[in-house]
C-alpha positions as CSV (number, residue, x, y, z in Angstrom):
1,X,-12.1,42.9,8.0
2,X,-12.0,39.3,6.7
3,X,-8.6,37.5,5.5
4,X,-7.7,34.4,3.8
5,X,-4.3,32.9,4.4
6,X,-2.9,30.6,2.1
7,X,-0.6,27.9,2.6
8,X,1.3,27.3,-0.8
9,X,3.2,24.1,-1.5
10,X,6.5,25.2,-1.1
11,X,6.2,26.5,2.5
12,X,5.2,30.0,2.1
13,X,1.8,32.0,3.0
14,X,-0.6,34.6,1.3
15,X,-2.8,37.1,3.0
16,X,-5.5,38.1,1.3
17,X,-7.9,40.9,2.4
18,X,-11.5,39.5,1.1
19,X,-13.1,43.3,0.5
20,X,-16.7,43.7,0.5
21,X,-18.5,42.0,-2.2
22,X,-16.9,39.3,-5.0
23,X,-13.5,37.7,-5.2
24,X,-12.7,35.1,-7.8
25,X,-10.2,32.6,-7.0
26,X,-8.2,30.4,-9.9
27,X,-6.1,30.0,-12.0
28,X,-6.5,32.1,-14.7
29,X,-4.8,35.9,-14.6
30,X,-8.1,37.1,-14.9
31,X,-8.9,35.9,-11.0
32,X,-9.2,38.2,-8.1
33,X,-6.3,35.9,-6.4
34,X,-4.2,34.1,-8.5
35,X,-2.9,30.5,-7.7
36,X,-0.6,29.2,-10.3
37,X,-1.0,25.7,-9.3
38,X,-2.3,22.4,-11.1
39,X,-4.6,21.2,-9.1
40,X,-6.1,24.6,-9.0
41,X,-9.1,25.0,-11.9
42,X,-8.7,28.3,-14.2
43,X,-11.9,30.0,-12.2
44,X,-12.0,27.8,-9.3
45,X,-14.5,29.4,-6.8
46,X,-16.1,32.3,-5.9
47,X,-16.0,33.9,-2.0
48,X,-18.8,36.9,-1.4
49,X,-18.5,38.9,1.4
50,X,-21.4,41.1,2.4
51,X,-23.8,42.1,5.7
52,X,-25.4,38.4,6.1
53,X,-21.4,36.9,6.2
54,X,-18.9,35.0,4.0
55,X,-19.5,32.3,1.9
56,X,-17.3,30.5,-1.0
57,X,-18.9,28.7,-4.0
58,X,-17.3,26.5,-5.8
59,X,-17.1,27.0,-10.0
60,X,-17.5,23.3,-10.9
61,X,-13.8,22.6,-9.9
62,X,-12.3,19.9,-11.4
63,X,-10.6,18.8,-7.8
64,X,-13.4,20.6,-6.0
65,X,-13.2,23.3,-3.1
66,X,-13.5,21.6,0.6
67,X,-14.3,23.6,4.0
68,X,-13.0,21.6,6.6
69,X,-12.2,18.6,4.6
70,X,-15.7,18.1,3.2
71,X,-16.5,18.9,-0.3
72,X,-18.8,21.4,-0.9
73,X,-20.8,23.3,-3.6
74,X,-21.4,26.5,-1.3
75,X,-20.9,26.9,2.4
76,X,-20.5,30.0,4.5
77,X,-17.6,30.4,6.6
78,X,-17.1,31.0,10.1
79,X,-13.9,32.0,11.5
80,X,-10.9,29.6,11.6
81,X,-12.5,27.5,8.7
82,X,-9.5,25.7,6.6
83,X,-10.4,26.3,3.0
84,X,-9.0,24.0,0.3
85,X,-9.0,24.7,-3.5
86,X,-8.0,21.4,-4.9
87,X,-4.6,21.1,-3.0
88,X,-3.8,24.8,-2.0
89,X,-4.6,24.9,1.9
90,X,-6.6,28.4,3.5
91,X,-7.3,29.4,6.3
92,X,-10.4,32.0,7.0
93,X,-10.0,34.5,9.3
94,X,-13.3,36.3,10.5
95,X,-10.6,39.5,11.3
96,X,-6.9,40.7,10.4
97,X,-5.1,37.3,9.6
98,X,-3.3,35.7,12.7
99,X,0.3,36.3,13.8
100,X,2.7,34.1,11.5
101,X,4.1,30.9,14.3
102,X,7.2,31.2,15.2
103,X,9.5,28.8,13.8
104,X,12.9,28.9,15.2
105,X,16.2,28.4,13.3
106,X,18.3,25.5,13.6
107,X,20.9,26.0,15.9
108,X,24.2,26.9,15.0
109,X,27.1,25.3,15.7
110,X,30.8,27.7,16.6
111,X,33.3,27.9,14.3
112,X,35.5,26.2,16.4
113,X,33.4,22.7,16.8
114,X,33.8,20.2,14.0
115,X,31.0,19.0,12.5
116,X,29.1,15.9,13.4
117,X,30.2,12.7,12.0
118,X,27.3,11.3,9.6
119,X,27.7,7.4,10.2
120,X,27.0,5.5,6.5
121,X,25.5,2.3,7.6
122,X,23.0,2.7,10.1
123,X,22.3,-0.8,11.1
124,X,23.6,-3.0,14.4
125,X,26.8,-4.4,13.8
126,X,26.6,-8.1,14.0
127,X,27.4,-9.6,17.1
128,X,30.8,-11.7,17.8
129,X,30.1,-15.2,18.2
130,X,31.9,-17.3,21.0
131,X,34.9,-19.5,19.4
132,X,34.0,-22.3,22.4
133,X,30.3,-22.6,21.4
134,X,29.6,-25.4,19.0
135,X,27.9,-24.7,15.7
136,X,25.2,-27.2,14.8
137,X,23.3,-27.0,11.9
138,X,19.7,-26.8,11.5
139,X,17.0,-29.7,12.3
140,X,16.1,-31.0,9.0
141,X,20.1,-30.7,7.6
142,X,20.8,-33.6,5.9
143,X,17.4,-34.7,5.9
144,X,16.6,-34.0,1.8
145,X,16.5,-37.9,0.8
146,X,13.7,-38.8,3.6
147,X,11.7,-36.3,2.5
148,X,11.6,-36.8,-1.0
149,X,11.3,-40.5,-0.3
150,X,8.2,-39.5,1.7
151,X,6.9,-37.1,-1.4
152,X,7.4,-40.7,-3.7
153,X,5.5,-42.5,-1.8
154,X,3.0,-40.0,-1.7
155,X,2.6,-39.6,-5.2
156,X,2.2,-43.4,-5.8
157,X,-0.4,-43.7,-3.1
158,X,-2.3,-40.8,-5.0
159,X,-1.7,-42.7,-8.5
160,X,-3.2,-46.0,-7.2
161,X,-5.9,-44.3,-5.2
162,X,-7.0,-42.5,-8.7
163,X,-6.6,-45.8,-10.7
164,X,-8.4,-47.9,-8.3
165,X,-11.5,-45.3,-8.7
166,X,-11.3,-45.3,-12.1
167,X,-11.3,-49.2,-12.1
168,X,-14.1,-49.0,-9.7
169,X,-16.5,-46.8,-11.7
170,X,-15.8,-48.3,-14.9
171,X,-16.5,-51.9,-14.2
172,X,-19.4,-51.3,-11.7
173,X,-17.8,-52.1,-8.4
174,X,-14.7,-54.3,-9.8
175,X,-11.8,-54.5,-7.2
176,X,-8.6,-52.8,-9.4
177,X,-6.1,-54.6,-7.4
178,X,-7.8,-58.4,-8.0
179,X,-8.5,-58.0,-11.3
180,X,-4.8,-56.5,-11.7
181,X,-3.7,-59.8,-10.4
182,X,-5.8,-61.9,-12.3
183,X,-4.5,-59.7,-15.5
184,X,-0.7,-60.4,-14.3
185,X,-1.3,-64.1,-13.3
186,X,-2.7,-65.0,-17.1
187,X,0.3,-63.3,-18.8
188,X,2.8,-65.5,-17.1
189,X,3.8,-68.5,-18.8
190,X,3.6,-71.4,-16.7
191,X,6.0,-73.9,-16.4
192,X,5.6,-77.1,-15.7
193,X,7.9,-79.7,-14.8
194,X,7.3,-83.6,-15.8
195,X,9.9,-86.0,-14.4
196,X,10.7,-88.7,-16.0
197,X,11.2,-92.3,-15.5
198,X,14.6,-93.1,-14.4
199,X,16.0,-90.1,-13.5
């Protein structure tokens, strides 16, 4: 006598006795077995059970029916298969369904022993620092103005660099920083001094 146990979502299980022939899974209240979930289609799949074994079709599921984590269209099933109908979890049991595992209850505590104390903040408390060591500060404390200095001078570099091309490409091989010169010299009035007789 075949069985199917289901695993539902919230922790309990189904035994279902697959009798000779059809049963519909989905689901729809029309359906053999009946899973009231969302991820489960209204006709979901089909399991037959006759002489040459069992084997589950799936109905064109919209989240599919998988034997052993692989999706399938039909597959016959051998015992101790896991079953899944979108996210509804079965387990296929050639025989009378398994023995439930024993899960044993938390232990409790006397009346007579208080309660555990739930600590709030589960983190390390910081350490206490040693009054006699010195504090110093980190390496590049202080050190702002050098490096925007240094970012400056950077940006200049780039600036003439750029111009220099520029210069370059535009006058076919002219040197930017002679011809910058030359510029500056001609715009500079020039003085010049006469002395004159008896002074």
């Amino acid at each position: 006598m075949a069985t199917l146990v289901f695993y539902l979502e919230d922790g309990s299980t189904l035994n279902h006795t697959l009798d000779e022939g059809t049963t519909t899974i989905g689901r729809h209240p029309d359906s053999v077995v009946v899973l009231e979930f969302a991820s489960v289609s209204g006709h979901h799949a089909v399991i037959e059970l006759n002489e040459s074994g069992c084997f589950v079709s799936d109905l064109k599921s919209s989240n599919g029916t998988r034997v052993n984590g692989v999706e399938i269209e039909e597959a016959q099933l051998q015992d101790g298969d896991r079953v899944g109908f979108g996210d509804v979890q079965a387990v296929f049991a050639a025989g009378e369904a398994p023995e439930p595992v024993y899960v044993p209850q938390p232990e409790v505590l006397p009346q007579d022993v208080p309660p555990p104390i739930l600590k709030a903040n589960y983190r390390p408390p910081v350490p206490k620092r040693n009054p006699k060591v010195k504090r110093t500060g980190y390496p590049d404390e202080g050190g702002g103005c050098g490096t925007a200095i240094v970012v400056i001078g950077l940006f200049i570099a780039a600036l003439l660099a750029g111009l220099y091309m520029r210069h370059h490409k535009e006058t076919n091989g002219g040197n930017f920083f002679e011809d910058l010169a030359d510029k500056l010299g001609t715009n500079i009035p020039k003085i010049k001094i006469e002395k004159k007789d008896g002074q």
